[in-house]
C-alpha atoms as one frame of an Amber mdcrd trajectory, in Angstrom:
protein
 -58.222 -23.246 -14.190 -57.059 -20.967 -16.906 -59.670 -19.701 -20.023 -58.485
 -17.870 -22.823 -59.917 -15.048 -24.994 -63.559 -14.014 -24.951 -64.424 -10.694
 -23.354 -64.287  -9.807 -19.825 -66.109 -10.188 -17.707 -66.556 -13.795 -17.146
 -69.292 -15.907 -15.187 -67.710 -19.192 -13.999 -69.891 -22.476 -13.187 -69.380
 -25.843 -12.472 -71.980 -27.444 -15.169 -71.708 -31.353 -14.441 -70.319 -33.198
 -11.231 -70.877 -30.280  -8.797 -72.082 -32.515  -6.342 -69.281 -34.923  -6.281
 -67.099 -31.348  -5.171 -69.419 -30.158  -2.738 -69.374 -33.744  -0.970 -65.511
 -33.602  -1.063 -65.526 -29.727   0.638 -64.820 -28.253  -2.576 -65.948 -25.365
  -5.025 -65.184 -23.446  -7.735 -64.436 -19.755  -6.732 -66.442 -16.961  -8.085
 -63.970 -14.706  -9.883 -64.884 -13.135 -13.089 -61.366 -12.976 -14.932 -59.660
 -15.766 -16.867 -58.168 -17.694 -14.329 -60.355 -19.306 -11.430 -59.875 -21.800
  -8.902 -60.801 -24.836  -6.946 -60.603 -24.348  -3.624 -61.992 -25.757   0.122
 -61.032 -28.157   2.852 -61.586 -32.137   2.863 -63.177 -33.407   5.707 -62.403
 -36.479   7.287 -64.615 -39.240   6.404 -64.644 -38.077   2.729 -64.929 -40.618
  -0.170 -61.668 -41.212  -1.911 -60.970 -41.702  -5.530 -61.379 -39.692  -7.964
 -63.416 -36.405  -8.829 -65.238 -35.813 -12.523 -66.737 -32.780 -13.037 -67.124
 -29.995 -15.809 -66.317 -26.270 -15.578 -68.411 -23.762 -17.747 -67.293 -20.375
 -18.365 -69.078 -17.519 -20.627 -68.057 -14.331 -21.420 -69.988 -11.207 -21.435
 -70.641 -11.845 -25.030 -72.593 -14.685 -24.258 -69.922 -16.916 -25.556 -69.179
 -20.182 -23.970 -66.248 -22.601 -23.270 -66.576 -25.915 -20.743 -63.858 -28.572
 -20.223 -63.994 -31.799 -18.218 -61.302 -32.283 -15.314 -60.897 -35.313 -12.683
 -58.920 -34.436  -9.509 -58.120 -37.408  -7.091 -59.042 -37.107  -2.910 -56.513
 -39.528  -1.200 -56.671 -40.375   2.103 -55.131 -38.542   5.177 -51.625 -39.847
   5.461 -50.834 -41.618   8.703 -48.565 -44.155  10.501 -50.244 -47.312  11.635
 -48.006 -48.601  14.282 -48.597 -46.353  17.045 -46.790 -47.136  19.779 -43.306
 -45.216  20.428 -41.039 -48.616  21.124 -39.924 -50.713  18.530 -40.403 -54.365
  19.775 -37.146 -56.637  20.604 -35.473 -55.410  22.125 -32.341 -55.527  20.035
 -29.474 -57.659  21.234 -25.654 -56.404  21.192 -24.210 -58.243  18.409 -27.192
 -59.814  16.898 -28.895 -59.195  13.826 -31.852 -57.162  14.397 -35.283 -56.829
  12.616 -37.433 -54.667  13.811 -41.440 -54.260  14.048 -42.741 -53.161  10.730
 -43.897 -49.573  10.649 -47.135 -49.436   8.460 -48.049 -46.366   6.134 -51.450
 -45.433   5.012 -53.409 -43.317   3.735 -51.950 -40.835   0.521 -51.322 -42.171
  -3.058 -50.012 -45.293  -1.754 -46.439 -44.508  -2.803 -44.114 -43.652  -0.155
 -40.689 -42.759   1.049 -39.159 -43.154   4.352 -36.352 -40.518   5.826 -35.189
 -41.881   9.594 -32.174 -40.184  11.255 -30.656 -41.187  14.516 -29.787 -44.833
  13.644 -26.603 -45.853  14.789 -24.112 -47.329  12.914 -24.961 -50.954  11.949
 -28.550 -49.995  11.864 -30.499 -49.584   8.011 -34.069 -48.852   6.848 -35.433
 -49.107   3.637 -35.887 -45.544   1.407 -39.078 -46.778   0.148 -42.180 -49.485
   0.180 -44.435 -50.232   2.828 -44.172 -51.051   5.441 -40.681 -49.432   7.085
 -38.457 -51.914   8.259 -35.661 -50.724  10.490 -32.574 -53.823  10.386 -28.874
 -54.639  11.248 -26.412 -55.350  13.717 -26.874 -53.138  16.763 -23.911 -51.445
  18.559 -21.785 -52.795  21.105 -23.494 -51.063  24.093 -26.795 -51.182  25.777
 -28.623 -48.046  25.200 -31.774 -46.991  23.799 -31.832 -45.556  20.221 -33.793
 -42.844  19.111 -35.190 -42.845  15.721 -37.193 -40.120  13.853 -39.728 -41.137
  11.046 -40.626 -39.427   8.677 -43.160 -40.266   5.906 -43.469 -39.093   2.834
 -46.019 -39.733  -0.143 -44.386 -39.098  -3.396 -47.179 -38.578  -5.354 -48.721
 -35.737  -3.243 -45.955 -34.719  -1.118 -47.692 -35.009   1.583 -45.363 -35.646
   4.862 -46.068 -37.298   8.353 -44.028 -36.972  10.812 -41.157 -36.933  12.503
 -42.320 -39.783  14.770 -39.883 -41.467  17.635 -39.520 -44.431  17.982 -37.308
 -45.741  20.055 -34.780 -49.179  19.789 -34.139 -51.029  22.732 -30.715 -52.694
  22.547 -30.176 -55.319  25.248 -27.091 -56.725  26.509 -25.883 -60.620  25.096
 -26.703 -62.847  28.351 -26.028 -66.947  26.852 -29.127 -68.530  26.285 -28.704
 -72.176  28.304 -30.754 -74.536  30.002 -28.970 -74.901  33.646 -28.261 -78.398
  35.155 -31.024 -77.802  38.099 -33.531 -76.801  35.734 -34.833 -79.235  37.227
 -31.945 -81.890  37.369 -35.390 -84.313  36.392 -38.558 -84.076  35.796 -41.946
 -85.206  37.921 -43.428 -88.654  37.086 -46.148 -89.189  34.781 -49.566 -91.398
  35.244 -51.635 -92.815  32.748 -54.895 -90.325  31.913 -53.876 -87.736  34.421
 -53.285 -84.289  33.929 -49.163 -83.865  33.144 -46.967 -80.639  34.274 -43.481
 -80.623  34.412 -41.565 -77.208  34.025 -38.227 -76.588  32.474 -36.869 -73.398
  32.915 -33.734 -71.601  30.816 -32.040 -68.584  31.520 -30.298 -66.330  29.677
 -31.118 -64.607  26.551 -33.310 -61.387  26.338 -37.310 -61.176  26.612 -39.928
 -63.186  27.905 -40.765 -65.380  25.334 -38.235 -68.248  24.361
């Protein structure tokens, strides 16, 4: 916070909203020149939105200046997906969408950077939440990908998080013959099973 003129030196106060700083960790420094600053640490837990308070400063003439100012606390910027593994697992040659990867925390405004993708594999730049797509490659493997978050309003970053892809090989999806070739009689008001069972695919859900 910068004065200017008066006569040095100069006694700096916070006149209005001093409590609304101290609850967020902050204060005003206690320099005597023209320039003097905000400073301190946020804890976690703190109240977010935004900050009104009034800075007074007098000279040694006894001569006085204040001005209002509003700084915003966001919240600590985070991932909310927190396990390592992207669910699918991707299938070679199939289009792939993977789990979303939530943001929050910050301004709310974010950008993605993810590197290791192979080819056949996008993201989205921006938005929440990250959403990794495409066609995977034509091998089984296990793709690496680093996140990193970024809130554009701040510039806060998170990150680089792995997070790996799972890419599966193509086994046909069918429903055999003997699967079974029939199925079990039924009776009237009496508990009913009969199991069909497929093969094939990838995962355990069909």
């Amino acid at each position: 916070i910068n004065a200017l003129g008066g006569t040095s030196p100069y006694t700096w106060t916070v006149s209005s909203g001093g409590s609304a700083l101290t609850a967020a960790g902050l204060s005003l420094s206690t320099g005597t020149g023209l320039s003097n600053t905000i400073f301190g640490n946020v804890p976690s837990g703190a109240t977010t939105g935004p900050i009104n308070f009034t800075v007074k400063v007098v000279d040694a003439n006894g001569i006085s200046a204040t001005q209002a100012y509003s700084l915003t606390v966001y919240g600590a910027l985070s991932l909310t997906t927190p396990s390592t593994t992207v669910p699918g697992p991707a299938v070679i040659g199939q289009f792939y969408t993977g789990n979303n990867i939530f943001a929050s925390g910050g301004s709310g405004s974010y950008s993605w950077a993810v590197t290791g993708l192979t080819s056949g594999l996008t993201y989205n730049t921006t938005g929440n939440p990250l959403v990794i797509s495409g066609t995977p490659p034509t091998t089984s493997q296990t793709i690496n990908a680093s996140v990193t978050l970024t809130d554009t309003t701040t510039g806060m970053t998170y990150g680089p998080i792995m997070y790996n892809i799972v890419v599966a090989p193509l086994t046909p999806l069918t429903l055999p013959a003997a699967n079974p070739t029939s199925l079990p009689s039924a009776t009237i008001n009496q508990q009913y099973n009969g199991a069909i069972n497929a093969s094939g695919g990838s995962g355990s859900g069909y």
